[in-house]
BAFI-3210 file (N, C-alpha, C; in Angstrom, 3 decimals, decimal comma, padded with zeros to 6 digits):
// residues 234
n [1|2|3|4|5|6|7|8|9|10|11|12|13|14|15|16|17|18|19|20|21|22|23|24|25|26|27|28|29|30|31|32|33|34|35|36|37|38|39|40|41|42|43|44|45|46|47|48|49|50|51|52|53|54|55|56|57|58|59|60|61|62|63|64|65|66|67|68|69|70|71|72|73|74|75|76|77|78|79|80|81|82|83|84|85|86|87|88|89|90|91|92|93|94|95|96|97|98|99|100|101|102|103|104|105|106|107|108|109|110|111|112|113|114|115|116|117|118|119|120|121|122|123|124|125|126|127|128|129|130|131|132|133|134|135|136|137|138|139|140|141|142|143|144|145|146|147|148|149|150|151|152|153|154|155|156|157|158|159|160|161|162|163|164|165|166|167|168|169|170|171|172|173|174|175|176|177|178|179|180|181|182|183|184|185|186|187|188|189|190|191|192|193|194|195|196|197|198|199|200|201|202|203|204|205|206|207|208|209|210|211|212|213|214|215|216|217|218|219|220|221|222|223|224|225|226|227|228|229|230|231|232|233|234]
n.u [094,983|093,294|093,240|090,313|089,259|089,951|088,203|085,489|086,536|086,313|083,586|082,715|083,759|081,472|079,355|079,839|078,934|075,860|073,610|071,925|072,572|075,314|074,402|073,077|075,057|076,388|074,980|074,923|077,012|077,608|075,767|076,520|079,401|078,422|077,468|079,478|081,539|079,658|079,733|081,891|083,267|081,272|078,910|077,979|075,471|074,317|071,348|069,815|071,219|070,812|068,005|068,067|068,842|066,441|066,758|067,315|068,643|070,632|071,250|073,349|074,887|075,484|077,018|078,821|079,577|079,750|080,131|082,603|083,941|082,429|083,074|085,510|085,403|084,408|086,940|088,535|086,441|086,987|089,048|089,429|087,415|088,573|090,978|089,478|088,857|091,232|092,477|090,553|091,914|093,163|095,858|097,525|100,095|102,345|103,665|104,149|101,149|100,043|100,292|099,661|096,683|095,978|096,271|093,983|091,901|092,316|091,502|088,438|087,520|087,898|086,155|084,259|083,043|082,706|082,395|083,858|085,927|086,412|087,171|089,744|091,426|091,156|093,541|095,133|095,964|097,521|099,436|100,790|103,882|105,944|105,042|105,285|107,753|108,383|108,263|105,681|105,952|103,645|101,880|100,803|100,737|097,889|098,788|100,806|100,332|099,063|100,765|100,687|098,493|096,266|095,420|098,176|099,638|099,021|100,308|102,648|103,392|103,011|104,908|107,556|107,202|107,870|110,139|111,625|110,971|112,775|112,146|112,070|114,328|116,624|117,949|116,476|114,270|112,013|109,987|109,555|109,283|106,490|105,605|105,449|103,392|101,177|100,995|100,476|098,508|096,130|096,619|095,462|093,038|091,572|091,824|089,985|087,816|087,315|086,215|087,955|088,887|087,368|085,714|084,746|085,790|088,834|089,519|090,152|092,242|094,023|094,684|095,242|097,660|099,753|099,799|101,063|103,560|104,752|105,310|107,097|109,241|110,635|111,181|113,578|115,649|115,119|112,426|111,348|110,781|109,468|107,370|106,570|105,838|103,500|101,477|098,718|097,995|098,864]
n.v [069,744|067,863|064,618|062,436|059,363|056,230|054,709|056,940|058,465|056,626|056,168|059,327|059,510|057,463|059,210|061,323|060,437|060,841|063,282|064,232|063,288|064,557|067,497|067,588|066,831|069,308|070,943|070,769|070,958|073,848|074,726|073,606|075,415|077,974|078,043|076,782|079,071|081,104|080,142|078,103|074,405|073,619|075,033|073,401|071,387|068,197|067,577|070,446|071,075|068,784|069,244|072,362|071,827|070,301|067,350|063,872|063,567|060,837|060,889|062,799|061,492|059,290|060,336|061,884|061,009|061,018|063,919|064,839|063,826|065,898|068,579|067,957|067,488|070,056|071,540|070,805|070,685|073,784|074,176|073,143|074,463|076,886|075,770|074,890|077,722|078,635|077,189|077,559|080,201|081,976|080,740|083,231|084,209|085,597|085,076|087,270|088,425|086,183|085,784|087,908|087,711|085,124|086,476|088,174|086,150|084,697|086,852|087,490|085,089|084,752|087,022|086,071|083,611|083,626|081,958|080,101|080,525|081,586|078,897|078,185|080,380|079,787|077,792|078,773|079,311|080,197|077,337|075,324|076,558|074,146|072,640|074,380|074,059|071,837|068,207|065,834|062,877|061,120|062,726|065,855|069,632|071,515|074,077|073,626|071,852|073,423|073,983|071,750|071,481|071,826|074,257|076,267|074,892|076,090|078,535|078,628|077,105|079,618|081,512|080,122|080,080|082,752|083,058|081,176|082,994|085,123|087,166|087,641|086,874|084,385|083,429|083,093|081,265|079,099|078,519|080,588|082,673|082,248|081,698|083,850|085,675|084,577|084,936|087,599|087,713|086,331|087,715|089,989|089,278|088,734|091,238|092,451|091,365|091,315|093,445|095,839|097,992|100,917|101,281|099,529|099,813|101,005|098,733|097,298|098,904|098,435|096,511|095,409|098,090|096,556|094,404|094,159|095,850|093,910|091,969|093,533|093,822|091,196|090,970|091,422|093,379|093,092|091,991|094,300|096,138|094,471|094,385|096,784|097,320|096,036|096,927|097,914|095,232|093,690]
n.w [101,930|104,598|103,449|102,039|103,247|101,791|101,455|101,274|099,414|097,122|097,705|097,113|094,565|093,452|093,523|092,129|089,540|089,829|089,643|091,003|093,545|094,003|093,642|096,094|097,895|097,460|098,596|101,138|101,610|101,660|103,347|106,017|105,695|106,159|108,755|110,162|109,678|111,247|114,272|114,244|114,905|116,861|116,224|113,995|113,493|112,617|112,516|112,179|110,063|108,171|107,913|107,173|104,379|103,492|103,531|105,012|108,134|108,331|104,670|105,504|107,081|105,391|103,473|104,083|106,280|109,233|111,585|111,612|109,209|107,691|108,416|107,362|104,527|104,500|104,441|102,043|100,135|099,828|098,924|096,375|095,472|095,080|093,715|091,071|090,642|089,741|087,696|085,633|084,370|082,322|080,364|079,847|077,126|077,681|080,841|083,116|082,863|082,982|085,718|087,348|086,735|087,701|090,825|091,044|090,064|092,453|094,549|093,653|093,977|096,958|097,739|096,556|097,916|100,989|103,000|102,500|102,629|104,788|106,052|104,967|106,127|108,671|108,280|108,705|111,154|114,585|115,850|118,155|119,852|120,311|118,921|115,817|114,292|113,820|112,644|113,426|113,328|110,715|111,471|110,186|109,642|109,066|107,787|106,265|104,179|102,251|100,468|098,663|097,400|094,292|093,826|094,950|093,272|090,587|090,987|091,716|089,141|087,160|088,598|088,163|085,608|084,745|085,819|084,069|081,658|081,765|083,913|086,088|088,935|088,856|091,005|093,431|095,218|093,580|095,274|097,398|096,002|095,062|098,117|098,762|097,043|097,843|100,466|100,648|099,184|100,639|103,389|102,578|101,739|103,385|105,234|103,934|103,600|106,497|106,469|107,470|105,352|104,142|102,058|098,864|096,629|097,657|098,801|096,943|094,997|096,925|096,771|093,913|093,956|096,172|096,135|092,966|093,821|094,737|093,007|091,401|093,076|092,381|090,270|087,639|085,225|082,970|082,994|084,734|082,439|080,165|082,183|082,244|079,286|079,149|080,942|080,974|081,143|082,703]
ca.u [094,658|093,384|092,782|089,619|089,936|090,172|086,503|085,305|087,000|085,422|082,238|082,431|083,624|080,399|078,554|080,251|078,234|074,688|073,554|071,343|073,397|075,886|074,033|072,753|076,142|077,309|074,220|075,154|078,906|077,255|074,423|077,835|080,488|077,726|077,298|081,108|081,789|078,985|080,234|083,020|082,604|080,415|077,894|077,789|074,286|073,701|069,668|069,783|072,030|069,567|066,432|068,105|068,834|065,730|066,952|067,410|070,107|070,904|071,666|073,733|076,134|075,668|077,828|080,320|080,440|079,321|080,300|084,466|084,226|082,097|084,296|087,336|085,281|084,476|088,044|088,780|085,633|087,223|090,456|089,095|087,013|089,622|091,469|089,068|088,970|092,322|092,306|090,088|092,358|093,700|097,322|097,926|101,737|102,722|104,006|103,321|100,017|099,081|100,333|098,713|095,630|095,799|096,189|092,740|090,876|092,455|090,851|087,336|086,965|087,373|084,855|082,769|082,874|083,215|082,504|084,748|087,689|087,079|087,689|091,102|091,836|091,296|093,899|096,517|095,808|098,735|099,674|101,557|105,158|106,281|105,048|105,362|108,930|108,992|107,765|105,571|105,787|101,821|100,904|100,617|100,377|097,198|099,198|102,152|099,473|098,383|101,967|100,372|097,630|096,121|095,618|099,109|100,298|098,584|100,371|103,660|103,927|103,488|106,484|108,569|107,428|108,437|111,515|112,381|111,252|113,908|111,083|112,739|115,163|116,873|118,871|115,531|114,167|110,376|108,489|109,862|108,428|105,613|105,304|105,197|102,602|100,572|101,377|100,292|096,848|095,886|096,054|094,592|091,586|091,440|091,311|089,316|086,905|087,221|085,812|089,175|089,106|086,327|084,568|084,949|086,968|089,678|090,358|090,919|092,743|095,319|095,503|096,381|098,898|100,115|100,542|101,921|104,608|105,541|105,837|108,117|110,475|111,497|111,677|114,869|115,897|113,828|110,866|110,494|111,070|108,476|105,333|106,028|105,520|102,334|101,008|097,994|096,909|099,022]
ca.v [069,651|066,731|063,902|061,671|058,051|055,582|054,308|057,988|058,505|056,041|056,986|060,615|058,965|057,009|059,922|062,385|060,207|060,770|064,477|064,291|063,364|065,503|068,769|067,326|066,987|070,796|071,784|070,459|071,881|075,343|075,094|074,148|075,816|078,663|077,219|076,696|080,622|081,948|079,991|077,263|073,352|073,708|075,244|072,602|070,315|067,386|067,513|071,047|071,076|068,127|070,533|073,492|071,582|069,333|066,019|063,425|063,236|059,838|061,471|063,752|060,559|058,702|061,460|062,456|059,522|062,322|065,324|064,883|063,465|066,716|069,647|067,571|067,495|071,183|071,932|070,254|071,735|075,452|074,503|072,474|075,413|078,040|074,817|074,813|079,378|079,423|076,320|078,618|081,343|081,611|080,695|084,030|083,668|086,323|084,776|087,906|088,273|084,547|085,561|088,945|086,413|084,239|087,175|088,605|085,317|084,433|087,909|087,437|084,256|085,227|087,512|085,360|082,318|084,077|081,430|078,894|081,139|081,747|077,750|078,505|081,362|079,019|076,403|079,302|079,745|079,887|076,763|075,315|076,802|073,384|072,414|075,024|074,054|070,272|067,411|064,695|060,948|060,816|064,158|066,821|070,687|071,718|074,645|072,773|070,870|074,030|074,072|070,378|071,579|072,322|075,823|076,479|074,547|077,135|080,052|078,141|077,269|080,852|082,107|079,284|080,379|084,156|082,929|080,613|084,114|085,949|088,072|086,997|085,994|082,656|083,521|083,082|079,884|079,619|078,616|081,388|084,247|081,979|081,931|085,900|086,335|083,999|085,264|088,797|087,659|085,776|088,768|091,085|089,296|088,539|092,228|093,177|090,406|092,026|095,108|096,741|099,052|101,826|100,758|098,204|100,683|101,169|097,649|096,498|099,723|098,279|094,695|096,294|098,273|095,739|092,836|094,574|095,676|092,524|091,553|094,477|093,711|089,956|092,003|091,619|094,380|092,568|091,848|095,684|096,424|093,759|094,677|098,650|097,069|095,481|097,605|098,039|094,217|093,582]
ca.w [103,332|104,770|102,283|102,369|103,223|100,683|101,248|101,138|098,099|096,608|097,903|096,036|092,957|093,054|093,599|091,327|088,705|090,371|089,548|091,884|094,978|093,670|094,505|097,407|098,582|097,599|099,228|102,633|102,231|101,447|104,485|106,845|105,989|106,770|110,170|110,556|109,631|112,171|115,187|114,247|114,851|117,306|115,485|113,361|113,918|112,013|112,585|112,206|109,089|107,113|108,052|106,340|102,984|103,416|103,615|106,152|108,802|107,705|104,040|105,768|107,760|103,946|102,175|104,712|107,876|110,526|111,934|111,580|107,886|107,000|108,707|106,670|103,551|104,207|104,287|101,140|098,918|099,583|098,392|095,836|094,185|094,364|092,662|090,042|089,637|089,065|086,656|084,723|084,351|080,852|080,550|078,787|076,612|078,875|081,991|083,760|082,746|083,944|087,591|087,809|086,423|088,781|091,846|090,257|090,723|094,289|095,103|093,385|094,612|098,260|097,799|096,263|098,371|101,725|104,248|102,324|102,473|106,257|106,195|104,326|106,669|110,027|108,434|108,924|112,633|114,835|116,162|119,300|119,584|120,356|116,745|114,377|113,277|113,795|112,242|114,031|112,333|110,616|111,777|108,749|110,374|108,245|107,023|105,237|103,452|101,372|099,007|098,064|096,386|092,756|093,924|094,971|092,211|089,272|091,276|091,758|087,956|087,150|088,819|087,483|083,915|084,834|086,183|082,583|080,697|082,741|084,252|087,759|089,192|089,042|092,168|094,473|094,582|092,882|096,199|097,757|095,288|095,544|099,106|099,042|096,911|098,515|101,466|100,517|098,807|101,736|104,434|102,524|101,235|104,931|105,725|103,330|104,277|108,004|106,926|107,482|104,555|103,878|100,637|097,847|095,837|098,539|098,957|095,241|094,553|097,524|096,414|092,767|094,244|096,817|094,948|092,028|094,393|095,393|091,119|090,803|093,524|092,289|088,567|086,851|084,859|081,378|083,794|084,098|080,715|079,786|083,100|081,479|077,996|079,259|081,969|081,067|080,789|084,600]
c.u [094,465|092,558|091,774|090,243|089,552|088,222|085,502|085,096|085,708|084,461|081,814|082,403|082,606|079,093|078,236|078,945|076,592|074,214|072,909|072,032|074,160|075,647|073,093|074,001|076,921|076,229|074,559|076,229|078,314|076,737|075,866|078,798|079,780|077,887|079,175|081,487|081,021|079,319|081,091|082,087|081,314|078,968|076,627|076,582|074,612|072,242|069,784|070,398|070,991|068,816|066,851|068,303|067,471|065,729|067,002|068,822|070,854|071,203|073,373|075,538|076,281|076,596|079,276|080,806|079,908|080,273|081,897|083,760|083,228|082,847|085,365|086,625|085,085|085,631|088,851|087,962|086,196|088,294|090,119|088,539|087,564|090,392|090,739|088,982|089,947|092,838|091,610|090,733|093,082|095,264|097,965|100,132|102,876|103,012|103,460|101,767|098,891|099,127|099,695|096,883|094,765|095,744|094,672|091,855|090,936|090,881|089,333|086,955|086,896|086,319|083,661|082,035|083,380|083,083|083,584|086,182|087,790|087,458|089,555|092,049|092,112|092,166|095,232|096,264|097,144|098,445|100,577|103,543|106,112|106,043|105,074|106,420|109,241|107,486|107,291|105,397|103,951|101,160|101,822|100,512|099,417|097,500|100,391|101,847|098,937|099,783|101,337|099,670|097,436|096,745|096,918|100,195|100,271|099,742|102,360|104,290|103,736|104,773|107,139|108,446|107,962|110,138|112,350|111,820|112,105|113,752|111,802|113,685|115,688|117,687|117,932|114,612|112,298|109,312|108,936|109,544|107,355|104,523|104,529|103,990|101,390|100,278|100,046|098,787|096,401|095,536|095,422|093,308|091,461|091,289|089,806|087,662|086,218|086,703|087,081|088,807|087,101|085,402|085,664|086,256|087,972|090,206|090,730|091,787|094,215|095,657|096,116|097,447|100,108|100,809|101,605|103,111|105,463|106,073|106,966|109,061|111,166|112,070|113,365|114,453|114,942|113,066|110,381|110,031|109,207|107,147|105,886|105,532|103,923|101,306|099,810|097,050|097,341|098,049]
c.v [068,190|065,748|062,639|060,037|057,798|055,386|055,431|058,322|057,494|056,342|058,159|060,211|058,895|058,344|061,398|062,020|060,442|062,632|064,781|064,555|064,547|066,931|068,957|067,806|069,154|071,215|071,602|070,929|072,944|075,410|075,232|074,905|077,739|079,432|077,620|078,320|081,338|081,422|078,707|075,870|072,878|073,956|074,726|071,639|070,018|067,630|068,848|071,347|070,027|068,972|071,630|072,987|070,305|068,168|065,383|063,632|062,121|060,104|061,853|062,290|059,623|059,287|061,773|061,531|060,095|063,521|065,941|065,065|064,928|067,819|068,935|067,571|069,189|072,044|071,328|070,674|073,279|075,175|074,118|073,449|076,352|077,054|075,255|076,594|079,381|078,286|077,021|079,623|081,397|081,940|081,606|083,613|084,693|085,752|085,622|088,563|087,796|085,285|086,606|088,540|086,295|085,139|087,491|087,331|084,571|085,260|087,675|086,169|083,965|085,866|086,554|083,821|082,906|083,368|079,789|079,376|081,211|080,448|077,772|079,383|080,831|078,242|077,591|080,125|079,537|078,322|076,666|075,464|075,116|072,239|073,085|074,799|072,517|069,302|065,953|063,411|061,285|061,619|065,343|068,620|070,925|072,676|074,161|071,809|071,878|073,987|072,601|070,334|072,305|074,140|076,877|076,197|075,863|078,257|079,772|078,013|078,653|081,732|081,544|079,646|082,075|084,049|081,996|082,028|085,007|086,924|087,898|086,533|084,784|082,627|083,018|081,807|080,467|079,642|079,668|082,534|083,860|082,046|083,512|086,145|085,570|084,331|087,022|088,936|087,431|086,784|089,580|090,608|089,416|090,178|092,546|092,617|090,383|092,683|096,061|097,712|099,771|101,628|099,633|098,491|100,708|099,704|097,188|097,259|099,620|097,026|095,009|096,586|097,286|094,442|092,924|095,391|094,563|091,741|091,679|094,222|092,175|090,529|091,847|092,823|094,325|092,512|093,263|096,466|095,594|094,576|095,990|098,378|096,676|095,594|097,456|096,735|093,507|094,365]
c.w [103,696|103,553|102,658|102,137|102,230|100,133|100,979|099,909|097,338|096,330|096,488|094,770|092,385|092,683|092,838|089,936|088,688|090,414|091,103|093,591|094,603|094,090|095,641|098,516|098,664|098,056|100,477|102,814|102,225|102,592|105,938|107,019|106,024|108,064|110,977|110,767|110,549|113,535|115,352|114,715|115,443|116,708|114,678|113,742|113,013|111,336|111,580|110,226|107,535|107,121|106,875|104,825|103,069|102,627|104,888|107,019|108,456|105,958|103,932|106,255|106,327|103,433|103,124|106,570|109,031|110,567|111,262|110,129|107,225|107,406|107,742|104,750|103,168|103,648|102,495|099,965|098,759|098,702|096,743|094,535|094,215|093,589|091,143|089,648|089,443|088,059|085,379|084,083|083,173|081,080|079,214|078,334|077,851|080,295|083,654|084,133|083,949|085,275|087,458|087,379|087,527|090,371|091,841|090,922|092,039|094,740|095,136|093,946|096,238|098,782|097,578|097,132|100,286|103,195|103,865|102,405|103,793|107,066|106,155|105,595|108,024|109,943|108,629|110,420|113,531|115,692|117,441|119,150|119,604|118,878|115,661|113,753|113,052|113,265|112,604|113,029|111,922|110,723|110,508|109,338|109,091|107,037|105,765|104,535|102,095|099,779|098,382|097,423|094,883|093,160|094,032|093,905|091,010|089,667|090,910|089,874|087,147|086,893|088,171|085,787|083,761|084,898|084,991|081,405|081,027|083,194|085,397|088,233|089,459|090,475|093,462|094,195|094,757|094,205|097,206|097,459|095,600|096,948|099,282|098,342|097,454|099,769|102,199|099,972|099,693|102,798|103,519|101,821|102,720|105,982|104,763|103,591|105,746|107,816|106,936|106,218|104,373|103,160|100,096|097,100|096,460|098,894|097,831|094,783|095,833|097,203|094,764|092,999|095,185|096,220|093,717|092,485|094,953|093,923|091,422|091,244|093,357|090,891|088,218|086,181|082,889|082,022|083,918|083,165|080,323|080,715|082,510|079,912|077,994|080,513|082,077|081,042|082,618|085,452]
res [x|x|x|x|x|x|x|x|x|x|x|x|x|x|x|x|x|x|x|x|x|x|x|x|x|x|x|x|x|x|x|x|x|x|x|x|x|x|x|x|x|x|x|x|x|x|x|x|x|x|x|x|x|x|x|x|x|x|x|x|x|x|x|x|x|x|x|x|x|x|x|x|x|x|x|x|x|x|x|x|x|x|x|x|x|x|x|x|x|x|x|x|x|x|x|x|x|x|x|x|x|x|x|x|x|x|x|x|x|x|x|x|x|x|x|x|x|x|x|x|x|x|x|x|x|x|x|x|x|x|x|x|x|x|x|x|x|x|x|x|x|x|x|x|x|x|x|x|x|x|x|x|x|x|x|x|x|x|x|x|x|x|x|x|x|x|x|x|x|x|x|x|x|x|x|x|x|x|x|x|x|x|x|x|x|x|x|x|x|x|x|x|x|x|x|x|x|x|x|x|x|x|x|x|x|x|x|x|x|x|x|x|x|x|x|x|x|x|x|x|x|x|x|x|x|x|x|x|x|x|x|x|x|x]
***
C-alpha cells in the first residue's frame, strides 16, 4: 500500500530497537484502527486516541507525524501482519498443501484481526470510473498496490510451485489463478465478517467448499489425481 517516507522509515527502524516504544506504537495502531472501523477517518482523535493508550498526544505526532502519517501507517500494519501469518505457514513439500495453508491463515487471520482487515477491505472500495483503468503519473490506485506485497507474494509463489508440479496449468498465467483465489478469500471473509452467514460453522464449512472449488477448477488432470491422494490434509 502506501509506503512510509524515507524519514519515517527511518524513524521505525530506530524504534523497532526500543521495546518499549515498540509496543507503544502497536498500541496506538490497535486503539485506531478501532476508531477507524467504528466510524472511518473521522473518528479518528489524536487527544482522544493518546487518552485511550495513556500517553501523550505529542507521543502520538512522535511515532506517526499526525493524523495522515497514522491512517497510512494503519494501512500498512494490516498488511504487514497478514504478511507476517502467512510467512508462518509451513512450506509443506506439497505445493497444494502450502496454498490450501495459506487460504486457512488468510481466513483465521481475518477473524482474528477484525478491524485491521476492515482497513484491507476499504483499500478495495470502488473507485472513480474515470480511474479505475488508467494510470496517473505518481498516483498509485491503493488497490494495485496489494499484488506488491509480502502477503500476496506467499500466495502468488504457491501457485507458481503448483503450476512447476503440474498441479495447474501452465496455459493460465500465475497472477491470474492468483488473482482468483484472492479474490474469493477476500469476499467471503468479508461476508462472513458481515454477519452474512448463520453461525461460525456455516461460514468455514463454505470457505472449505468455496475455495476448494476454485483449486479444483485450475486442476490438471495430475493435480486431481494428487488433491484425491491428499484430501484429507487440503
Amino acid at each position: 500500500m502506501t509506503t512510509p517516507r524515507p524519514a519515517q522509515a527511518a524513524h521505525n527502524d530506530h524504534e523497532s530497537t526500543n521495546p518499549r516504544r515498540n509496543a507503544q506504537r502497536a498500541a496506538l495502531l490497535d486503539a485506531a484502527s478501532r476508531m477507524l472501523m467504528r466510524g472511518g477517518p473521522d473518528a479518528i482523535s489524536i487527544r482522544k486516541l493518546a487518552a485511550e493508550v495513556g500517553t501523550s498526544t505529542m507521543a502520538v505526532y512522535t511515532a506517526f507525524g499526525g493524523k495522515e502519517g497514522l491512517i497510512s501507517a494503519l494501512y500498512e500494519e494490516a498488511f504487514d501482519r497478514l504478511g507476517t501469518t502467512q510467512r508462518a505457514v509451513p512450506r509443506d513439500p506439497d505445493p497444494l498443501v502450502w496454498l490450501a495453508s495459506l487460504g486457512r491463515a488468510y481466513h483465521d487471520f481475518a477473524l482474528n484481526n477484525p478491524s485491521y482487515y476492515a482497513l484491507m477491505i476499504s483499500v478495495t472500495m470502488p473507485v472513480s470510473e474515470a480511474t479505475r483503468h488508467t494510470q496517473v503519473s505518481g498516483v498509485e490506485l491503493p488497490a494495485r498496490g496489494i499484488s506488491g506485497h509480502p502477503s500476496y507474494q506467499y500466495l502468488l509463489d504457491a501457485v507458481k510451485a503448483c503450476i512447476d508440479e503440474g498441479y495447474f496449468s501452465k496455459e493460465i498465467e500465475p497472477v491470474m489463478i492468483a488473482d482468483a483465489f484472492w479474490a474469493v478469500a477476500h469476499g467471503l471473509c468479508s461476508l462472513e465478517l458481515a454477519g452474512f452467514h448463520a453461525s461460525a460453522e456455516e461460514a468455514d464449512r463454505r470457505f472449505v467448499t468455496t475455495t476448494r472449488a476454485v483449486m479444483t477448477g485450475f486442476l490438471t488432470d495430475e493435480g486431481r489425481a494428487r488433491m484425491n491422494s491428499t484430501a484429507r490434509k487440503t
